[in-house]
Backbone as a chain_set.jsonl record, in Angstrom:
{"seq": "XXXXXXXXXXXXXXXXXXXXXXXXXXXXXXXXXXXXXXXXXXXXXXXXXXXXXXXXXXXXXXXXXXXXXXXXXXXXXXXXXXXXXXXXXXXXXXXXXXXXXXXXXXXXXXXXXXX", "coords": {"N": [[91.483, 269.18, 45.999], [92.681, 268.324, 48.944], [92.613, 268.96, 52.469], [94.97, 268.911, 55.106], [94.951, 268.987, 58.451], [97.039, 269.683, 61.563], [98.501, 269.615, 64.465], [97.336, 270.545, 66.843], [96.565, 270.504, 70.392], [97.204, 269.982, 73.809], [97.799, 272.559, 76.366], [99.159, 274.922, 78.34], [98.209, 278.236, 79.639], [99.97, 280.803, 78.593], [101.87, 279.571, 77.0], [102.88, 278.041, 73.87], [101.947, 277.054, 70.486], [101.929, 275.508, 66.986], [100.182, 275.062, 64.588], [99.59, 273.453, 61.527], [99.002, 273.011, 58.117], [98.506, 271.039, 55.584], [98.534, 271.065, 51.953], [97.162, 268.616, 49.592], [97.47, 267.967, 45.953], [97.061, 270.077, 44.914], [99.03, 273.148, 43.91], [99.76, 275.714, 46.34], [100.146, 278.368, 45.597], [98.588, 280.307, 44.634], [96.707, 280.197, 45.908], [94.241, 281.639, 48.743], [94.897, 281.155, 51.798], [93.05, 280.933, 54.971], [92.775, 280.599, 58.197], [90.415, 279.762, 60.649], [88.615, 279.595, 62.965], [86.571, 277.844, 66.093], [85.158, 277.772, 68.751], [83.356, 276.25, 71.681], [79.703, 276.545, 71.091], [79.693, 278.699, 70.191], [80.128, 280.958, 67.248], [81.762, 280.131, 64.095], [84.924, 281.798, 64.053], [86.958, 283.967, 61.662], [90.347, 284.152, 62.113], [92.931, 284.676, 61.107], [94.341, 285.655, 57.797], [95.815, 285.184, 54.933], [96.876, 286.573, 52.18], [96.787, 285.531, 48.396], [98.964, 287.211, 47.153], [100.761, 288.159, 49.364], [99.882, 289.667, 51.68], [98.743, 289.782, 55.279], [96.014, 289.556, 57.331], [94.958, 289.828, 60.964], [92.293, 288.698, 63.056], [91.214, 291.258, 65.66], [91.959, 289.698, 68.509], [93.855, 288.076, 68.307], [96.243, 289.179, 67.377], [99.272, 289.984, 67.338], [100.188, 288.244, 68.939], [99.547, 285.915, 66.967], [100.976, 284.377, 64.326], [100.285, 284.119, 60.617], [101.542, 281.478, 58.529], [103.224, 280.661, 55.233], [104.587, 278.034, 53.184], [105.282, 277.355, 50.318], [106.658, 275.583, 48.948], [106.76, 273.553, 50.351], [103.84, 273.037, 50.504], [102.229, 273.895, 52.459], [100.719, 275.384, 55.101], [100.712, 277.357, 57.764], [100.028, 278.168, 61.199], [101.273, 280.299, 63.884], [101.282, 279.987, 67.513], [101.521, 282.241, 70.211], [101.798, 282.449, 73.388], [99.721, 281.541, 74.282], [96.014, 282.112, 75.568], [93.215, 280.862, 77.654], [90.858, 281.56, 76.282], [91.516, 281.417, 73.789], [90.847, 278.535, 73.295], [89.53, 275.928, 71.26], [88.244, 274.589, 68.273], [90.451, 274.387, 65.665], [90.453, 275.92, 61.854], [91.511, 275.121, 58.397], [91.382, 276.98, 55.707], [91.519, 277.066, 51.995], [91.144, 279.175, 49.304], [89.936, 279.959, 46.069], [89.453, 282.625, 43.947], [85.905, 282.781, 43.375], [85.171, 279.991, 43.146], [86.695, 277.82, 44.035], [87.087, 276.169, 46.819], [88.437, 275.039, 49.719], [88.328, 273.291, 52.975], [90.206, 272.096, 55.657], [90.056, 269.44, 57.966], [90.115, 270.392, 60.47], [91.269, 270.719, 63.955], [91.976, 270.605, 67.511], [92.559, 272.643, 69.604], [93.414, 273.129, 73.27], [93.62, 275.083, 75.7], [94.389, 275.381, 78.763], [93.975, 277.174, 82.241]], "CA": [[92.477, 269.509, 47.016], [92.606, 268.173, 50.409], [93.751, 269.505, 53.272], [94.991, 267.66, 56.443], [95.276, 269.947, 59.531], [97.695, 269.171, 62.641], [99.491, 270.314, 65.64], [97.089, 270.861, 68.064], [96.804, 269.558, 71.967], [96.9, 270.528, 75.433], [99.018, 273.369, 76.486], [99.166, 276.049, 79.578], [98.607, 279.809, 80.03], [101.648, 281.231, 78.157], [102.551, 278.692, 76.016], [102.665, 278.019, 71.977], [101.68, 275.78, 69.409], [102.325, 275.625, 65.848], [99.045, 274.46, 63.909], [100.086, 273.119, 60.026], [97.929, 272.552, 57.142], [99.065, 269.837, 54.329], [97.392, 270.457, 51.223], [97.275, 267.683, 48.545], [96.531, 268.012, 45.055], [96.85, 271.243, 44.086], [99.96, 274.014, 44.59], [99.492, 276.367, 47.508], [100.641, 279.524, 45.491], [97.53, 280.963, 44.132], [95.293, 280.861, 46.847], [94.363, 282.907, 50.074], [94.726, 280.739, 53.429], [92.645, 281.17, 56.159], [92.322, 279.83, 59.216], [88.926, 279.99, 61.454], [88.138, 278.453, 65.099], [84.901, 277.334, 66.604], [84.861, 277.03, 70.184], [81.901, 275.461, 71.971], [78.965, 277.039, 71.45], [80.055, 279.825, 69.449], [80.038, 280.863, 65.715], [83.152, 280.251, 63.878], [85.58, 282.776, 63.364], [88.2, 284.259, 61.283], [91.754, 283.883, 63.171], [94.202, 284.964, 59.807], [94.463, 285.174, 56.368], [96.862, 285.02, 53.831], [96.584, 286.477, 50.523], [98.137, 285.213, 47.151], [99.346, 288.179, 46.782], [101.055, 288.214, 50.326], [99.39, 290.315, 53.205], [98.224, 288.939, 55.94], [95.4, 289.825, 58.025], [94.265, 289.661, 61.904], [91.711, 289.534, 64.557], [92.299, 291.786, 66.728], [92.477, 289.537, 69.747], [95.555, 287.419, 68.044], [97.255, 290.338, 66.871], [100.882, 290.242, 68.27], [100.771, 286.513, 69.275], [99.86, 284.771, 66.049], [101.312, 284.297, 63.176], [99.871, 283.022, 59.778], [102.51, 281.753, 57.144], [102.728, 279.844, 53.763], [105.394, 276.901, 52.394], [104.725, 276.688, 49.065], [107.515, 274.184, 48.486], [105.814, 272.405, 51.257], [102.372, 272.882, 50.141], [102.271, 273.662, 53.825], [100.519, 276.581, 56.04], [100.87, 277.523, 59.569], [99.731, 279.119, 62.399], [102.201, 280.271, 65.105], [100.198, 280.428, 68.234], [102.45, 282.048, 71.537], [100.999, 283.442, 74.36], [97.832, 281.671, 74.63], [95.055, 281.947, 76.417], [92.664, 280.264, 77.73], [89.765, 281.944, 75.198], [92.326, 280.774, 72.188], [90.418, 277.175, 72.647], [88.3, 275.864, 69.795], [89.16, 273.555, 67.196], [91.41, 275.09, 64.646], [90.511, 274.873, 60.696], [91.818, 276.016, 57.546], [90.599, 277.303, 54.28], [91.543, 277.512, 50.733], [90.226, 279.729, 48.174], [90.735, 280.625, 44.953], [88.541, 282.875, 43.542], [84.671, 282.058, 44.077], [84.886, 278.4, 42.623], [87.434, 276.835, 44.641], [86.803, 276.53, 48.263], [88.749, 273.512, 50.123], [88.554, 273.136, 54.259], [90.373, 270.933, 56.305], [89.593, 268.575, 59.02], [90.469, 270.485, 62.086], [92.442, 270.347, 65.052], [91.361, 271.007, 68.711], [93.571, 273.269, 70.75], [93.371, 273.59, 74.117], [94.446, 276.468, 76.544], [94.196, 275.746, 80.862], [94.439, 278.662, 82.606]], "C": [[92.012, 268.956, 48.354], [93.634, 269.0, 51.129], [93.917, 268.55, 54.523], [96.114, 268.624, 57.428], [95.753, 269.042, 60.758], [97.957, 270.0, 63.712], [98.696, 271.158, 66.611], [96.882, 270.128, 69.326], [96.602, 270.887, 72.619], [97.862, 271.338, 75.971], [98.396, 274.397, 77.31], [99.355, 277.2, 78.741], [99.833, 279.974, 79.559], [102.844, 280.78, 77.173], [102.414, 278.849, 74.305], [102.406, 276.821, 71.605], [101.863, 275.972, 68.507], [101.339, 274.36, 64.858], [100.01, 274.214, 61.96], [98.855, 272.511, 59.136], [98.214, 272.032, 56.107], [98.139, 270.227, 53.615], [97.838, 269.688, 50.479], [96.622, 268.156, 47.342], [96.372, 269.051, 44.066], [98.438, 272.369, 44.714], [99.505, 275.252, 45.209], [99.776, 278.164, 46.6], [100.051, 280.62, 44.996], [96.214, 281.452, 44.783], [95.361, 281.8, 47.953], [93.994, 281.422, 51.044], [94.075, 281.664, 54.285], [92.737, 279.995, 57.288], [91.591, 280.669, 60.46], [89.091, 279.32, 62.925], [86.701, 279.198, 65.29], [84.829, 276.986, 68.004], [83.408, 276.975, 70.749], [80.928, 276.358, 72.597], [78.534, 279.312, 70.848], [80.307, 279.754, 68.168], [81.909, 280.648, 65.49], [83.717, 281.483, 63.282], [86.792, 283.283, 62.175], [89.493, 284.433, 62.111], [92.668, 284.689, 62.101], [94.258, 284.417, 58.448], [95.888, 285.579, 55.556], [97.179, 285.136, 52.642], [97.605, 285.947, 50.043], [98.741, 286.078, 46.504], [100.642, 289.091, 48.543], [100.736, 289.193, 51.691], [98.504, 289.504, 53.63], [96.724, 289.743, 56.451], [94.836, 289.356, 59.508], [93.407, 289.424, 62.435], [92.113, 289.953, 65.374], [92.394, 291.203, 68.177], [93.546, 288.273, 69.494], [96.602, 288.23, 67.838], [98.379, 290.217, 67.948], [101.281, 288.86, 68.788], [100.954, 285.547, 68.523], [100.484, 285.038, 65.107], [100.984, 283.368, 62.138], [101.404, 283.024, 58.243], [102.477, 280.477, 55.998], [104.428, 279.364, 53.518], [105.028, 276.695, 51.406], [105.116, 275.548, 48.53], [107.009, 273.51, 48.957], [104.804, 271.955, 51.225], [101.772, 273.086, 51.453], [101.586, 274.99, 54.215], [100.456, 276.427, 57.145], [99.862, 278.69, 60.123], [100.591, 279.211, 63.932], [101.522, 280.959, 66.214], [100.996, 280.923, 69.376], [101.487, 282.858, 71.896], [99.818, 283.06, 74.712], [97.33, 281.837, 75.654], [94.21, 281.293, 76.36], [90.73, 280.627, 76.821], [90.277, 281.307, 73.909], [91.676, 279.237, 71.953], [89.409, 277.077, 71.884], [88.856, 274.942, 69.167], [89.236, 275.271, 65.922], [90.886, 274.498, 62.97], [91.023, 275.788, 59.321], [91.267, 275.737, 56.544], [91.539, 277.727, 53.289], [90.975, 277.666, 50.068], [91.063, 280.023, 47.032], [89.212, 281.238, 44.001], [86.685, 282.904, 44.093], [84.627, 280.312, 43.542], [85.699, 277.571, 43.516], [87.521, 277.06, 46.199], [87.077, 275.074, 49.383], [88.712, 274.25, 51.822], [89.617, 272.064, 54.944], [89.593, 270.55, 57.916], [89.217, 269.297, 60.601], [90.967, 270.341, 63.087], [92.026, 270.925, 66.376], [92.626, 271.212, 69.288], [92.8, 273.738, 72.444], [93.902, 273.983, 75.319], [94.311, 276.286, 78.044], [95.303, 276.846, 80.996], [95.304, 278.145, 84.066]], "O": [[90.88, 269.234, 48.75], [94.731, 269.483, 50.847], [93.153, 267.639, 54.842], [97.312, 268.892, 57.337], [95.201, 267.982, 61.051], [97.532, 271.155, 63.722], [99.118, 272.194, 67.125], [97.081, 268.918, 69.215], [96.201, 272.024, 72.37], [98.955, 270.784, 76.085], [97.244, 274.765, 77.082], [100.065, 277.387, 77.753], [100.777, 279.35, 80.043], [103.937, 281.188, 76.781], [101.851, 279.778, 73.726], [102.574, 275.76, 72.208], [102.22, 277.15, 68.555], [101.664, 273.214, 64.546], [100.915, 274.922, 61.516], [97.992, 271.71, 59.496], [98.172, 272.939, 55.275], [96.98, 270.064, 53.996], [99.064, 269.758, 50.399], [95.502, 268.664, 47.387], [95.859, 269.068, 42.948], [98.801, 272.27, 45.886], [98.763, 275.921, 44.491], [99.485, 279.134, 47.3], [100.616, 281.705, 44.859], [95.32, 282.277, 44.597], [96.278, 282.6, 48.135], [92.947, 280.783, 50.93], [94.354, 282.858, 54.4], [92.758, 278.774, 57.135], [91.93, 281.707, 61.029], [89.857, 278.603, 63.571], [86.091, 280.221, 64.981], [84.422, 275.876, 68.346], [82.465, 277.607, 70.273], [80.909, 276.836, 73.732], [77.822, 280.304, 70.998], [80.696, 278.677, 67.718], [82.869, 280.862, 66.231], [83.249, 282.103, 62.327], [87.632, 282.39, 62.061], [89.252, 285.195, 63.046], [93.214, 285.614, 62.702], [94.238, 283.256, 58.04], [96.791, 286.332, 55.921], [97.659, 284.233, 51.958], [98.734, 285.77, 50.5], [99.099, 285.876, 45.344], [101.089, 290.236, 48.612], [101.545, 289.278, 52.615], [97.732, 288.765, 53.017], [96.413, 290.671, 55.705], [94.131, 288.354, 59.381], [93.197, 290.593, 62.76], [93.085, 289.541, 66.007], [92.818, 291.94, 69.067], [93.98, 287.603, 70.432], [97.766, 287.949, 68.121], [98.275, 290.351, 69.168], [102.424, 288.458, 69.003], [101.752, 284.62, 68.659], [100.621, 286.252, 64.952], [101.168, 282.159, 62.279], [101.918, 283.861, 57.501], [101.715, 279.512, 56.056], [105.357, 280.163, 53.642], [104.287, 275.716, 51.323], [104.466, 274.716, 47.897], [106.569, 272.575, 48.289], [104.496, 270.845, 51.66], [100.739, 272.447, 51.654], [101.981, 275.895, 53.48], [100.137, 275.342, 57.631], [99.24, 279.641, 59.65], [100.535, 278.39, 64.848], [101.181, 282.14, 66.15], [101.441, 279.904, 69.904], [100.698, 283.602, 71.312], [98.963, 283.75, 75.267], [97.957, 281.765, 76.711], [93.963, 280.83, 75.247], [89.726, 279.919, 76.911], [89.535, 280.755, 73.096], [91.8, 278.665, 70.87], [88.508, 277.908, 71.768], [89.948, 274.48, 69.497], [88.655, 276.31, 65.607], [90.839, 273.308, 62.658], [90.9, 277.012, 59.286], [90.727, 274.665, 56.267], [92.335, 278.629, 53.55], [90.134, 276.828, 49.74], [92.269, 280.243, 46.922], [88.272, 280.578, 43.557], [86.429, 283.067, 45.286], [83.638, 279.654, 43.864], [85.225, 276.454, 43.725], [88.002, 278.081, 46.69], [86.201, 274.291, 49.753], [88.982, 275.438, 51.998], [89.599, 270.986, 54.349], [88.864, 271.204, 58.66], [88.44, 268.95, 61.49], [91.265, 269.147, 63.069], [91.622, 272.074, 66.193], [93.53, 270.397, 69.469], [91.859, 274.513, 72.621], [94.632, 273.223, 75.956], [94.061, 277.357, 78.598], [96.38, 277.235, 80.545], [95.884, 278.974, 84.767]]}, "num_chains": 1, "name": "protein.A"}
């Protein structure tokens, strides 16, 4: 499986973005999405997950702004980012799992937030 992560850039205090994750290779409908961020100088975190079984999960300093969601037709996942702030920068990356054996990343995407 590959994945091939997009849709981030340069964007103001208050604004949104809408991160996307292509996978190839395999169908999206079995695994759990995540997506992590790494900003500079800091460990990477959990941002939202996505079971295959459909609940999501938070951190609690996205809670209420993001949103993580799944295209299966698309083979597609998101992240709906409003409201950012200027802590929300990092590069953006997502994860598929399935199980313990299957463990795909993608590339990454650098968002960033001026205040």
């Amino acid at each position: 499986v590959q994945l091939q992560a997009s849709g981030g850039g340069l964007v103001q205090s208050g604004e949104s973005l809408r991160l996307s994750c292509l996978a190839s290779g395999s169908a999206l409908d079995l695994y759990t999405i995540r997506w992590f961020r790494q900003a500079p100088g800091k460990q990477r975190e959990l941002v939202a997950l996505f079971s295959s079984l459909g609940s999501t999960v938070y951190t609690d300093s996205v809670k209420g702004r993001f949103t993580i969601s799944r295209n299966n037709a698309k083979n597609t996942v998101y992240l709906q980012m409003n409201s950012l702030k200027p802590d929300d920068t990092a590069v953006y990356y997502c994860r598929l799992t399935l199980g313990s054996t299957r463990d795909y990343w993608g590339q990454g995407t650098q968002v960033t937030v001026s205040s």
